[in-house]
N, C-alpha and C positions, 0 to 999 in steps of 0.2 A: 480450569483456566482455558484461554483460546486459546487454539489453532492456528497462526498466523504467518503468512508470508506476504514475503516484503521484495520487491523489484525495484535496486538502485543502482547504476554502476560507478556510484563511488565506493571503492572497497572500505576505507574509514569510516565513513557516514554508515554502510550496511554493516560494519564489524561492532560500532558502540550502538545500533539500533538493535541486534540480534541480542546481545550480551546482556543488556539492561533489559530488554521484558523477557528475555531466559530464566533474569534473577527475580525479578514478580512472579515468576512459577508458570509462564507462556511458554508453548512449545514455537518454534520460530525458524523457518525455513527461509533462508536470504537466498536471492539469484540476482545477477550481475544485468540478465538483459531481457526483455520483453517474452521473447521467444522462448525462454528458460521461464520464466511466468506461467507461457499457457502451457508449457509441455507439466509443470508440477501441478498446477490444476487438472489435468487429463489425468495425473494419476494418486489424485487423494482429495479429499474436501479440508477446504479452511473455513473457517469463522471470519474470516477478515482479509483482505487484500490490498496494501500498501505498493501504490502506484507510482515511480517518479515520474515528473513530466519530461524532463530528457535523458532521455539514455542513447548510447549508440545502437543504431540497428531498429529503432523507433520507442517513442515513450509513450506513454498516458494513453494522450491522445489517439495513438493508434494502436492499441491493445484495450482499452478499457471495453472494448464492444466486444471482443473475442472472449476476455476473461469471463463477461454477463451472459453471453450465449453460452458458453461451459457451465456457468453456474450462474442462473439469474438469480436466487437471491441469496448469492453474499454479497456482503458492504466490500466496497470500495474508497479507499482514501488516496485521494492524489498528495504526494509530498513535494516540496519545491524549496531549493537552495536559493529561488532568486523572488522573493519575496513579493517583487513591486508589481507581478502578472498573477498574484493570488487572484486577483478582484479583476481580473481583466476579463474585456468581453469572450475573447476566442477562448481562455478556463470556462467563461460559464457557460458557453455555447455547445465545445466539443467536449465537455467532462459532466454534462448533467446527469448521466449515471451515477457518476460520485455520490458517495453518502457525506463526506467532507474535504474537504482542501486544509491542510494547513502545514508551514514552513518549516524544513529541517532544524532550525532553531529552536523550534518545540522542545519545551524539557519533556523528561520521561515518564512524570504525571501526568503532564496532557495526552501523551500518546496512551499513557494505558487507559485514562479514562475515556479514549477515541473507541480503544477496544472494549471496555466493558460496554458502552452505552449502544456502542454499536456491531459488535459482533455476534453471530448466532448464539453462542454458550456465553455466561455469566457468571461468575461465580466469584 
């Protein structure tokens, strides 16, 4: 199973994200803010990288370049609460590192299938 950590600072949205691919049999490291992102990348490797676009202290957008220069090839997934800026020019402009975008709405099948097709390990 992957490796995965996940940068949200809704603490809800990161407690039922953590819990449900725990229970798929993912190992799953939640941090609250950007900063806490690149400090656990500096000290372990994931399979996968779940990016919110805002968090306080900066989202996505301003960390997705830091987490790639730590580790250029893990996937990256940018998540979003606010649905209607999925497809927006400024997502696809500032997040084209991204491996995917899609909305905290996502059930938990879609996410784990974000991770298997797109994470380093498989299984």
């Amino acid at each position: 199973m992957a490796r995965i950590l996940i940068a949200d600072d809704d603490p809800d949205y990161l407690s039922a994200f953590r819990e449900g691919m725990a229970a798929l049999g993912h190992e799953v490291v939640g941090v609250g803010t950007g900063a806490e992102a690149v400090e656990a990348l500096s000290d372990g490797v994931f399979d996968i990288v779940f990016l919110d676009v805002f968090m306080n202290g900066g989202g996505a957008i301003s960390v997705i370049h830091t987490v790639k220069n730590i580790d250029p090839d893990v996937s990256v997934v940018i998540i979003t609460g606010k649905t209607t800026i999925l497809n927006s020019p400024i997502l696809e402009d500032g997040l084209r590192l991204a491996k995917a975008k899609i909305s905290k709405s996502a059930s938990l099948a879609e996410l784990d299938r974000l991770v298997r097709n797109n994470g380093r390990r498989t299984s």
